[in-house]
C-alpha positions, 0 to 999 in steps of 0.5 A: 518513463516514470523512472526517468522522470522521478530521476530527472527531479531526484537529479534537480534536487539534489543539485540545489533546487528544492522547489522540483521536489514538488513534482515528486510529492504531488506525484505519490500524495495521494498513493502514499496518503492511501497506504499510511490510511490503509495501516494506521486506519485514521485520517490524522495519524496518516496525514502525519505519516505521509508528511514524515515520509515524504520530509524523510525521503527529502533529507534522505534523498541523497541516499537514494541509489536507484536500484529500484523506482524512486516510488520502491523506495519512498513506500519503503519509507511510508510502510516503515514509519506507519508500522512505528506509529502503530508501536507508539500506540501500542496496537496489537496485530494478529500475524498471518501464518507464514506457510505455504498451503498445500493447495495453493495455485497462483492462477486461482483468482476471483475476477469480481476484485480483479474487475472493479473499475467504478466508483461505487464499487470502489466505495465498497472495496475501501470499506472492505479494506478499512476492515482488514488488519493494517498490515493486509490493508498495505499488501492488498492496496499496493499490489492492487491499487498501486500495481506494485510487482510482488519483487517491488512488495519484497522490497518495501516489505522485507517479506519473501515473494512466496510469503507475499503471494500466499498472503495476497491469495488468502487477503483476496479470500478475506476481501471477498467475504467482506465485500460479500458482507457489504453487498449482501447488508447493502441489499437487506437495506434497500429491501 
């Protein structure tokens, strides 16, 4: 259904009426705000990514094939102009290795993450994501907070499916230890 409907304004658009582009950015601001934030880790710096990106995704709109979902394709976008403002600003990123563990199972998860759904937890996992690298930071919040498949991160990413899941089992690891952190700071406090 989403498809359909970013195709009916893609379609609007590229006939000459530029004010239905409205709809597509009111439809992902805030999702593509929030995946610049999560790598540029500034408020200003990801305002700017989001608005070239979606300036970007306009004067390219023509380019778009449909192959994947418009949101595919503009993340690829927003994922790709966040990772150059970082180069300008010549921040370095420590790389997560790129093999396979020996002992990885797909079906081990930890249903704390999986069952956030309020909004003080929430709070809690955005600090915990603020504290990972940029990177981990967009692969944890567009398989988690955008529902993005694992194909659809291969897509905007350029990573293997396989490196994309050994990546998200060990950033699982990662943000449950930070929200452990949080929560175990959180009740030294109220004590």
């Amino acid at each position: 259904m989403g498809k359909i409907t970013d195709q009916i304004y893609i379609d609007k658009v590229l006939q000459g009426e530029t004010n239905a582009y409205a709809f597509l950015v009111n439809k992902y601001k805030n999702m593509v705000f929030t995946l610049a934030r999560n790598i540029v880790k500034n408020n200003e710096d990801a305002e700017e990514v989001a608005q070239d990106s979606f300036l970007k995704a306009f004067q390219k709109l023509n380019t778009f094939k449909g192959e994947s979902k418009f949101s595919t394709w503009l993340y690829t976008i927003v994922y790709r102009n966040s990772i150059s403002m970082i180069r300008k600003r010549k921040v370095a990123t420590t790389a997560i290795d790129d093999y396979v563990i020996e002992n990885y199972s797909s079906g081990y998860d930890f249903p704390q993450i999986e069952a956030i759904k309020n909004g003080e937890q929430k709070k809690y996992v955005a600090k915990a994501i603020d504290k990972l690298p940029e990177a981990d930071a967009f692969l944890i919040s567009l398989f988690y907070l955008n529902e993005s498949s694992v194909e659809e991160i291969e897509k905007i990413t350029g990573l293997t499916k396989t490196n994309i899941k050994v990546k998200l089992f060990r950033l699982r690891k990662k943000l449950f230890n930070e929200l452990s952190l949080l929560l175990n700071e959180e009740v030294k406090a109220i004590l």
